[in-house]
Each structure stands twice: as C-alpha cells, then as structure tokens.
N, C-alpha and C positions, 0 to 999 in steps of 0.2 A: 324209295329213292334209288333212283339206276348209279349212283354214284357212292355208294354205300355198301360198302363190303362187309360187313360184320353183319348188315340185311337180309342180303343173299346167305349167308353161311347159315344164320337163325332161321331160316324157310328151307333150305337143306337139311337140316336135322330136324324139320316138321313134315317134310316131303318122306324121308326117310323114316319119320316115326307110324306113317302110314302107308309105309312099302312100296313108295312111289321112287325105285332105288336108282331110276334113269333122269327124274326132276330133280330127285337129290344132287346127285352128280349134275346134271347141267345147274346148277344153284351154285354148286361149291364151283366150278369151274370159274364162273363171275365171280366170284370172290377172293379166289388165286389172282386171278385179271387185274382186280381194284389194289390188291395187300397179295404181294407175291410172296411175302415173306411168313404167309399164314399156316406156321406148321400142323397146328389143328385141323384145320382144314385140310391140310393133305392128307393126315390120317383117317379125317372121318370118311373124306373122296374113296380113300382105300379100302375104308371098312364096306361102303356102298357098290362100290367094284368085284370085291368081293361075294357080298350078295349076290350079284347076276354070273360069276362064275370066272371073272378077271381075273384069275391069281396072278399073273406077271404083273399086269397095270395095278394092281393091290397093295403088292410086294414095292413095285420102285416107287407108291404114294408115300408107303410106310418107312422105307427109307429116305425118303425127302424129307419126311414130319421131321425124322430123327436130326437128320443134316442141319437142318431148322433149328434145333434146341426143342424138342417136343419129345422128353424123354419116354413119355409113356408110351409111344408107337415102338420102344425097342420089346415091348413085352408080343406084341404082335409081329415083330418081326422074328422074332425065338420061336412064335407060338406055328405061325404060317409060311414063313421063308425061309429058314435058314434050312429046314429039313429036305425041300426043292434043291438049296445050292450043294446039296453032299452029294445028291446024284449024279 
C-alpha cells in the first residue's frame, strides 16, 4: 500500500536487515513522507546512514528521532555525535 507508512518503515528495517542500507533509507524516506512525525524512523534512517559512512546526515536523523520524543536515539547521539560536536 503506497499510502502506508508504517509499510514502508517495516521493508526498511528488512531492506536493512539484509544490508540493502541505500533501499533501506529510500523505504524510510517514504515513510517520513506519509508520518513526518516518525521519530523511529528517523533513528533507524540514521542508523542506515550510518552504515554507508553519513555521519552528519546520521547525526541530524538522530537528533530529529530525539526532537520527536524517541528517547532512545539520545543514546546514539552520546554514542556517535556528541564526540564530532567537541571538535
């Protein structure tokens, strides 16, 4: 269903579970699209960004998850950003 966000997110974390970390992200992407408000999905986008070497685009997912109410992206934001912003 092209109109189904929660769709696309659950084919993004299958896309991802089989290293496909650029279908991933276009998956989550549509599903930011449909639910802009999907902090999980920003995080998982971030975590898939990640993967392929994004750390800025990783970083401002993970801080979006957070802005969201998706407290568990602040633990990736200690883990991977916050050591970038001392520099």
């Amino acid at each position: 269903d092209s109109t189904n966000g929660n769709a696309y997110a659950a084919r993004g974390l299958d896309k991802y579970q089989l290293k496909d970390f650029t279908g991933a992200i276009e998956d989550y992407n549509k599903a930011i699209k449909l639910i802009p408000n999907y902090g999980e999905v920003y995080d998982l986008r971030g975590i898939a960004k990640g993967e392929l070497g994004d750390k800025k685009g990783s970083c401002e997912d993970f801080n979006k998850a957070y802005e969201l109410g998706f407290n568990e992206a602040f633990k990736l934001i200690e883990k991977f950003c916050l050591e970038e912003e001392k520099k």
